[in-house]
C-alpha positions in Angstrom: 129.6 174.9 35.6 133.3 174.5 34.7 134.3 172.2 31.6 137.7 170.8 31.0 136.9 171.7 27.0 134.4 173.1 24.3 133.3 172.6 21.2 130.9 175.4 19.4 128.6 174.2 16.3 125.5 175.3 14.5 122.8 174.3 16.4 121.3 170.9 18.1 121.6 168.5 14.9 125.4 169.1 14.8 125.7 168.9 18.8 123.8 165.0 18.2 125.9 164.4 15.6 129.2 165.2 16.7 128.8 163.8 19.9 128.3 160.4 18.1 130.4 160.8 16.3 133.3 161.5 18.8 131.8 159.6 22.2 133.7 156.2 21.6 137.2 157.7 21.3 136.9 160.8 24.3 136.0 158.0 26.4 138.7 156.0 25.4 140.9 158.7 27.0 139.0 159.3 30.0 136.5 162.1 28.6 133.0 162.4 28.7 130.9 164.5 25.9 128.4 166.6 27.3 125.3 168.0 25.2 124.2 170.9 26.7 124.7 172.5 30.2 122.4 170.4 31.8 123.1 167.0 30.0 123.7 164.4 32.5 127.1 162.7 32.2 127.2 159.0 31.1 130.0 157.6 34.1 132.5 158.8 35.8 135.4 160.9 33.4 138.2 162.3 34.7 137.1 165.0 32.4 134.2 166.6 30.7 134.1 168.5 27.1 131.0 170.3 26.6 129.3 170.3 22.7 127.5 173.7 22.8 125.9 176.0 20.7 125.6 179.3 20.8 123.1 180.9 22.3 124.1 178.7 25.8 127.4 180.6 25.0 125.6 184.3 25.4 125.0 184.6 21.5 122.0 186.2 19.9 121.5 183.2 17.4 122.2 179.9 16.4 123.6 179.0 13.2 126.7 179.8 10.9 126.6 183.7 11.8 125.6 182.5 15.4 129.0 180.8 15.8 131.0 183.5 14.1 129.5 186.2 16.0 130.5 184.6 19.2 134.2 183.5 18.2 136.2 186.7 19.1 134.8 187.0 22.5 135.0 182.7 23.2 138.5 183.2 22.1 139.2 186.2 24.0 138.0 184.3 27.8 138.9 180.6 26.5 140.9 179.2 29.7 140.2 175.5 28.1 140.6 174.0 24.8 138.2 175.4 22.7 137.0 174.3 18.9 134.9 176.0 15.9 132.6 174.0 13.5 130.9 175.6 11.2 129.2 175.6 7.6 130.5 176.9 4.1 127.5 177.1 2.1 127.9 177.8 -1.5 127.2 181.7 -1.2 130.1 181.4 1.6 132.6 179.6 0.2 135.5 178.2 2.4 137.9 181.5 2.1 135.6 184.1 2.6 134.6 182.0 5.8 138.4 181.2 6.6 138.5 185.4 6.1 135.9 186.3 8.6 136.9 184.0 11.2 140.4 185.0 11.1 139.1 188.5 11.7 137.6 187.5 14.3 140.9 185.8 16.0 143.0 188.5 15.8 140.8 191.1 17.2 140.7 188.4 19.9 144.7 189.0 20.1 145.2 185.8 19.0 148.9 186.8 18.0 149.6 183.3 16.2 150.5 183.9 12.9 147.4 182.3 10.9 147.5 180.8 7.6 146.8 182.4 4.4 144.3 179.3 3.1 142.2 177.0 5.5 144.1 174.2 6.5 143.0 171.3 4.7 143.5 169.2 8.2 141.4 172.1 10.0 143.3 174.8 11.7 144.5 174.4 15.2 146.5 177.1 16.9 147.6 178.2 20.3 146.4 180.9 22.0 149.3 182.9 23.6 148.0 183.6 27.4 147.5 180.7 29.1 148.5 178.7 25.9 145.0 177.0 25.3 144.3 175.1 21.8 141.8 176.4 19.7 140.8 174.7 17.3 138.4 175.6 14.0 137.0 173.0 11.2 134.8 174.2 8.0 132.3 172.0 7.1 132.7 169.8 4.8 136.4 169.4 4.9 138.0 172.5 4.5 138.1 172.6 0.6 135.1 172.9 -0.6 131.6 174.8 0.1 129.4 172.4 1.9 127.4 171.4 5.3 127.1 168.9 7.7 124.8 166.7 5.3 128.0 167.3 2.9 129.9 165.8 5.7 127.8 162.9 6.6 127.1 162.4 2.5 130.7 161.1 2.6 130.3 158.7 5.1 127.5 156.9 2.8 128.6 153.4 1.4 129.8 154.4 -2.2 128.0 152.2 -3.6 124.9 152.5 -1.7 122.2 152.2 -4.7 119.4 153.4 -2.4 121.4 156.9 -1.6 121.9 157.0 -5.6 118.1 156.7 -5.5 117.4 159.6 -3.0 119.9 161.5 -5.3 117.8 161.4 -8.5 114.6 161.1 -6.8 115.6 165.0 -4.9 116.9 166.4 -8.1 113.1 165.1 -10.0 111.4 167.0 -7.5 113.4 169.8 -8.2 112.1 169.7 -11.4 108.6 169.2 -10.0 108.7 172.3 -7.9 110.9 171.3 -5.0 110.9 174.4 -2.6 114.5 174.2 -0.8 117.7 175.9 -2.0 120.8 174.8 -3.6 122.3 175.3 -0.3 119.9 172.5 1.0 120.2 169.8 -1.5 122.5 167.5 0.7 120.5 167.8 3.5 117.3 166.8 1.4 119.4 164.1 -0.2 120.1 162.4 3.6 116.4 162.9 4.8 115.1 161.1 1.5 117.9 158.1 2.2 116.6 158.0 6.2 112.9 157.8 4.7 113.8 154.4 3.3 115.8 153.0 6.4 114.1 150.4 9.5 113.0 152.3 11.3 112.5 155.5 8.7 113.4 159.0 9.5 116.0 158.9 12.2 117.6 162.1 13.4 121.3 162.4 12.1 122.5 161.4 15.7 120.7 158.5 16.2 121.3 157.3 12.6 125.2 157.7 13.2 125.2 155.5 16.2 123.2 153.2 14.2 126.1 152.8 12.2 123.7 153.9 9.2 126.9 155.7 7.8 129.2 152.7 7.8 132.3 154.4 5.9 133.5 155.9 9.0 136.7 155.0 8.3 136.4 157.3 5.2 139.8 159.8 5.7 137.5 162.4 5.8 135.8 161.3 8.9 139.3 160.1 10.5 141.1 163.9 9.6 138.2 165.5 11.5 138.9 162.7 14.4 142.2 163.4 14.1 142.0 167.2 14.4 139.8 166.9 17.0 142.3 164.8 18.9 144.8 167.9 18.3 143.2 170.3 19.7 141.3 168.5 22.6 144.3 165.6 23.5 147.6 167.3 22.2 150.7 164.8 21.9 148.6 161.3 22.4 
């Protein structure tokens, strides 16, 4: 099936996420967001961008190393707009993963010259034959180590006293024998906070267009709209 764009993440909770995230403004120019191969389109688009991870894409696995594993040879055969998203967990850290993926381009000929440092507005380049976009974003927001929970984090109401709860009330059970990893405390933050909610426990996706995280305006969430719109819609 041919696509008119595509996007690579992590795995299925980033696919939800980013496709409610995004949805309202790719339709607004005629796009439709597809999750998955065999996801039915919502209308008639005059074009369709598909949200994939990688094993649909011929990868081994999923995940961070998933995504990276698969960006030389996605880059290499891109004929369409094509974007990156992936984590930069704290062992990570945005420059070594800024380093490996820029390996990555250039053995994909990917003659561009690419920057020294991770764009802060995520990086989007053009690939010399055939002069398709591609486009790469680190989770958070290109600065520091983080997720997609960090991501979503920022979209919380700043003065959300229940979040503040879920904050403290993770970091006790630390202390009371907690099992996950550093890495994970965001995304045991945001479950503990969706606990609480009406009705409790939504997925990510579903609590997004819920409009659970009501600072979508935050500039974090309008410079990864923004890039997004660069690489995908160039010049509107």
């Amino acid at each position: 099936m041919t696509f008119d764009g595509r996007i690579l993440v992590e795995g299925s909770t980033d696919r939800h996420v980013l496709h409610a995230l995004l949805t309202r403004e790719f339709s607004q120019r005629g796009c439709s967001l597809r999750k998955g191969v065999n996801d039915v389109p919502n209308g008639e688009r005059s074009s369709e961008v598909l949200i994939a991870i990688p094993r649909e894409l011929d990868g081994e696995a999923d995940g961070d190393s998933g995504v990276i594993k698969v960006i030389g040879l996605q880059v290499l055969t891109a004929e369409v707009p094509t974007a990156f998203v992936v984590d930069a967990d704290l062992d990570t850290g945005v420059s070594r993963r800024w380093e490996s993926i820029k390996s990555k381009l250039k053995k994909a000929d990917f003659t561009e010259s690419l920057p020294e440092e991770m764009p802060t507005g995520g990086f989007v380049g053009t690939k010399v034959a055939g002069s398709v976009p591609i486009g790469v974003w680190i989770m958070p927001d290109n600065l520091k180590p983080g997720t997609l929970e960090t991501f979503l984090s920022r979209l919380v109401v700043s003065d959300d006293g229940l979040f503040e709860h879920a904050r403290q009330s993770t970091e006790k059970a630390v202390g009371l024998g907690a099992k996950f990893s550093p890495n994970h405390t965001d995304k045991a933050n945001l479950y503990c906070w969706l606990a609480w909610q009406r009705p409790p426990g939504l997925p990510f996706g579903q609590a997004v267009t819920k409009g659970y995280f009501s600072q979508i305006d935050d500039p974090l969430a309008k410079s990864f709209l923004e890039w997004c719109l660069r690489v995908f819609f160039p010049g509107s």
